[in-house]
N, C-alpha and C positions, 0 to 999 in steps of 0.2 A: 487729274487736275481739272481738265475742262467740263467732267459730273461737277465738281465742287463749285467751279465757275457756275453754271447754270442753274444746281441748286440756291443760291448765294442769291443770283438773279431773280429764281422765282418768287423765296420768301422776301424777297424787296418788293417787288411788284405785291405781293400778298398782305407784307405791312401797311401798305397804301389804300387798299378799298377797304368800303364800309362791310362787306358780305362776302363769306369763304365759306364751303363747307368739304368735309373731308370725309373721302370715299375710299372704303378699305373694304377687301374680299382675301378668302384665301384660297391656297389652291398645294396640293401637294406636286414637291418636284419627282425628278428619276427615284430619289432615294427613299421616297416617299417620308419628306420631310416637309412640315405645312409651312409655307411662306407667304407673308400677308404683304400686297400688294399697296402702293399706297398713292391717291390722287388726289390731288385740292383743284377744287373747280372755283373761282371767284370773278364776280364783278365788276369791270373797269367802265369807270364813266368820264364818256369824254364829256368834255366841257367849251364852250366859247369864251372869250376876252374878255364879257363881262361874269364869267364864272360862274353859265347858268349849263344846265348839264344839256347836251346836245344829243347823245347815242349811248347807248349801253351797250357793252362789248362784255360777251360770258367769255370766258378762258376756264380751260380745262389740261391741266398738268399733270405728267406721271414723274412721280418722285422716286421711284423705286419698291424692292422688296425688298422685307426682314424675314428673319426668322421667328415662328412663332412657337414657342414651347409651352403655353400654358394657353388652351384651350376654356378656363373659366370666364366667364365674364368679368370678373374683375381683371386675367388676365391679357383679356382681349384690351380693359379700359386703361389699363397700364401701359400694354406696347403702346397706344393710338398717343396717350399725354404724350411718353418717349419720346415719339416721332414727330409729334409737333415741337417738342423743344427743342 
């Protein structure tokens, strides 16, 4: 429940800036099963009272691993939509 909370959080914080982008790597586990790793790093811009940007804040989140069974590039570009949906 509290992954779900904090995933919930991130892509809230994520629907709010202008720039995300998403960084995925694989890695095989013990069973020698490939698991693709998943992180969005985006842009938080604070701002002043009259709503002029003040600071740029990078944020970089890990959202977890999946399972990845199709090593094509389409199926790489398949998990990655997946995972952002």
């Amino acid at each position: 429940m509290i992954a779900k909370c904090v995933k919930k959080s991130i892509i809230s914080d994520v629907q709010k800036v202008p720039f995300f982008s998403y960084i995925t790597d694989t890695t095989q586990d013990i069973r020698k099963h490939d698991q693709m790793s998943q992180i969005i790093r985006y842009v938080v811009i604070e701002k002043n009272e009259d709503n002029k940007p003040i600071k740029l804040r990078i944020e970089e989140s890990f959202l977890g691993f999946c399972l990845l069974n199709d090593h094509s590039a389409s199926g790489f570009a398949n998990q990655i939509v997946e995972n952002i949906k």
